[in-house]
DRENTOR-677667 format. One record per residue (C-alpha): x, y, z. Coordinates in steps of 0.001 Angstrom, whole numbers. Example, Ala and Ser with C-alpha at 12.3 -4.5 7.8 and 13.67 -1.06 7.14 Angstrom:
// residues 2
((12300; -4500; 7800))
((13670; -1060; 7140))
END
This chain:
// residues 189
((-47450; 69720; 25594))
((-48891; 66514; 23765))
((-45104; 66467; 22354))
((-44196; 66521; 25351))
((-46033; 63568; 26931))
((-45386; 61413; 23637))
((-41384; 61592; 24161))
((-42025; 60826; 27418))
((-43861; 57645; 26838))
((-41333; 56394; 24465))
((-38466; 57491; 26801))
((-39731; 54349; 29771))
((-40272; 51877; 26713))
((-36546; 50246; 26166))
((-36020; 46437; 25712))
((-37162; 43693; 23484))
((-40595; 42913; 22525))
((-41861; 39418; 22028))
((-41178; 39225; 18569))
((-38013; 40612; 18842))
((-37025; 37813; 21290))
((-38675; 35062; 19456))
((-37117; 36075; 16422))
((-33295; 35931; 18469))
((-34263; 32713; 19910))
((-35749; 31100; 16785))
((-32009; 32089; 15122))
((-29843; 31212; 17900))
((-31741; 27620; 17661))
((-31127; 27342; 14279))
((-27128; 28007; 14377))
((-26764; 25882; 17565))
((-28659; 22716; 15658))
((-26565; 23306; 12249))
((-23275; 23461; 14480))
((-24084; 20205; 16236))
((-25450; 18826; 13475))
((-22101; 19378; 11544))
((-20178; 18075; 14657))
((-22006; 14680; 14570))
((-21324; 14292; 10753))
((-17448; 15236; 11573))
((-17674; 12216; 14303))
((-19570; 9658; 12060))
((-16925; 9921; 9019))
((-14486; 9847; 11472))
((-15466; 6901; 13050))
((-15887; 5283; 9433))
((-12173; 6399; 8033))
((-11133; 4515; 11520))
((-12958; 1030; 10076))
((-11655; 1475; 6960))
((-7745; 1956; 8254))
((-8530; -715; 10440))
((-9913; -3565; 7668))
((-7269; -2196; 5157))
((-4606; -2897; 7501))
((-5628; -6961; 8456))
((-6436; -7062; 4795))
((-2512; -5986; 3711))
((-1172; -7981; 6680))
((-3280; -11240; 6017))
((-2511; -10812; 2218))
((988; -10440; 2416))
((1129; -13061; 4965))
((-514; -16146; 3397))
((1721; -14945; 41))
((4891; -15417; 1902))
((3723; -18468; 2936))
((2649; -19884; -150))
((5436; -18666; -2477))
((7971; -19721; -101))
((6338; -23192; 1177))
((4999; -25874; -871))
((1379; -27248; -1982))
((1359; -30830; 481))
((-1122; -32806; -1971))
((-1293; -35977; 858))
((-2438; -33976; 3262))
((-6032; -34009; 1163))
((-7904; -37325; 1781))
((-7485; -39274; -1797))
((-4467; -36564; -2768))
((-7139; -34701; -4304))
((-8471; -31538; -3708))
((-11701; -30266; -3091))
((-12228; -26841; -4904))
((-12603; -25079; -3454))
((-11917; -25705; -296))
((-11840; -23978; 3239))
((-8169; -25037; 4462))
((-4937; -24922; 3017))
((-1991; -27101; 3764))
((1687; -26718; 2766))
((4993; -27876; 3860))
((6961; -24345; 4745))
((10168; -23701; 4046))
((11716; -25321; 7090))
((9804; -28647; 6451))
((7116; -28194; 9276))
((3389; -28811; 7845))
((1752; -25520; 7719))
((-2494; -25522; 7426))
((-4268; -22188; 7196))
((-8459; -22188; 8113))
((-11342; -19884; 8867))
((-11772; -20551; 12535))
((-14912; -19017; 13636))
((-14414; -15626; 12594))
((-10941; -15243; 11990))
((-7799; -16927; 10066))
((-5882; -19421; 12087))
((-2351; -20774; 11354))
((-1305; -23848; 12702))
((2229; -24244; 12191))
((4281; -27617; 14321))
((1122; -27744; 16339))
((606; -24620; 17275))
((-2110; -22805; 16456))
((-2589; -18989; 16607))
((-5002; -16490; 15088))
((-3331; -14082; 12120))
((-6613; -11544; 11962))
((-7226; -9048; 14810))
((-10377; -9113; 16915))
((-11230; -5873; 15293))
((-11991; -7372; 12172))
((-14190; -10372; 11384))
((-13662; -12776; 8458))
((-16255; -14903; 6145))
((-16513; -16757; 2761))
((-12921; -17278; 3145))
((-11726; -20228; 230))
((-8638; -21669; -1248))
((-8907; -22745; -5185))
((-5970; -24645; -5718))
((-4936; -25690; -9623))
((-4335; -28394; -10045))
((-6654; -30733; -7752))
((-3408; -33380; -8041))
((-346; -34084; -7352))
((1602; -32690; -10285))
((5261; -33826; -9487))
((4915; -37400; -10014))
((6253; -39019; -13220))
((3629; -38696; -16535))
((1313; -35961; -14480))
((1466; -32872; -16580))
((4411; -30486; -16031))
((1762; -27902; -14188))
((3229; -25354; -11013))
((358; -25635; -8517))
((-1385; -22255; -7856))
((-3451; -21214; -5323))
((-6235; -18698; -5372))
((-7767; -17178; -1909))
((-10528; -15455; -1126))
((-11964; -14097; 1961))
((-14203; -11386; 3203))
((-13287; -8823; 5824))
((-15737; -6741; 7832))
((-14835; -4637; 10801))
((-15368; -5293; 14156))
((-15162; -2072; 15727))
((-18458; 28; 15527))
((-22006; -961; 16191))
((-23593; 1083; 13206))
((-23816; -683; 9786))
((-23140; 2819; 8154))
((-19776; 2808; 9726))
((-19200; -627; 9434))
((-16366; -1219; 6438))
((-15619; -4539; 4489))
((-13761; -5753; 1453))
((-13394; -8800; -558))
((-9829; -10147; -901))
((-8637; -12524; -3555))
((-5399; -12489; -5097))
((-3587; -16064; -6781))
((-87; -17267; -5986))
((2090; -19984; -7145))
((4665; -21675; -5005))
((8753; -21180; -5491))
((9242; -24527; -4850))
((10297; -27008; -7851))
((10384; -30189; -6679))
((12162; -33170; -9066))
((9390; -35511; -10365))
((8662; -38575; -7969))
END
């Protein structure tokens, strides 16, 4: 009979007991938090790769850019006060390859081109540009008769950051600097 009256009593005890339910919950709180934790590190480097694609992108367009330019144009010495040039120095002028005086600046945050008076940004807003410099070799005029038979060459340099997220850890930037020397051979004045 005492058999009896034991089954019974474990017959009416089915479910969970505390433990057993703490236990679940403590688990199922610890999978939830790993998966959003691993979602949120999926959306950070995602959002990172985008500032990177985005800076490399002005940086190849800027680059290539202001080489065409150069290579193509010519150094215009008397636009410098004196004929001699700074270095370095934050603007860049040239004659293009139609004749029309070309000068390339930092203008606030971004690269301007002014070409035949008009003036017009070459960077993105997504991007923002600083420390940007021209070294030009040499500081004179070297196409006038007894000046040393020297092709001018021009070094820039320029810093791109981008412009896109708020957080500094998904913030990108790169330092740009490549030299160029112009196709133009002029006869000696």
């Amino acid at each position: 009979m005492l058999q009896l009256n034991l089954h019974r009593k474990n017959k009416f005890k089915k479910g969970f007991t505390l433990v057993e339910a703490l236990v679940s919950t403590a688990v199922f709180a610890v999978a939830l938090s790993s998966i959003i934790g691993s979602f949120l590190a999926v959306l950070r480097i995602s959002a990172k790769s985008k500032a990177i694609r985005v800076v490399e992108q002005d940086a190849r367009f800027v680059s290539e850019l202001l080489v065409r330019e150069i290579r193509n144009g010519s150094l215009s010495y008397s636009a410098y006060s004196g004929g001699t040039i700074a270095s370095p120095t934050q603007t860049l002028h040239l004659v293009g390859s139609e004749g029309v005086a070309e000068s390339i600046f930092l203008s606030g945050t971004s690269i301007a081109l002014t070409k035949g008076g008009t003036t017009s940004n070459i960077t993105s807003n997504k991007v923002l540009v600083s420390n940007m410099n021209f070294y030009i070799a040499p500081s004179t005029n070297p196409f006038c008769v007894g000046c040393p038979d020297v092709q001018p060459r021009i070094t820039f340099t320029f810093t791109l950051t981008s412009n896109i997220n708020t957080r500094p850890t998904d913030q990108a930037k790169t330092v740009i600097q490549s030299t160029v020397s112009s196709r133009s051979y002029p006869e000696k004045l």
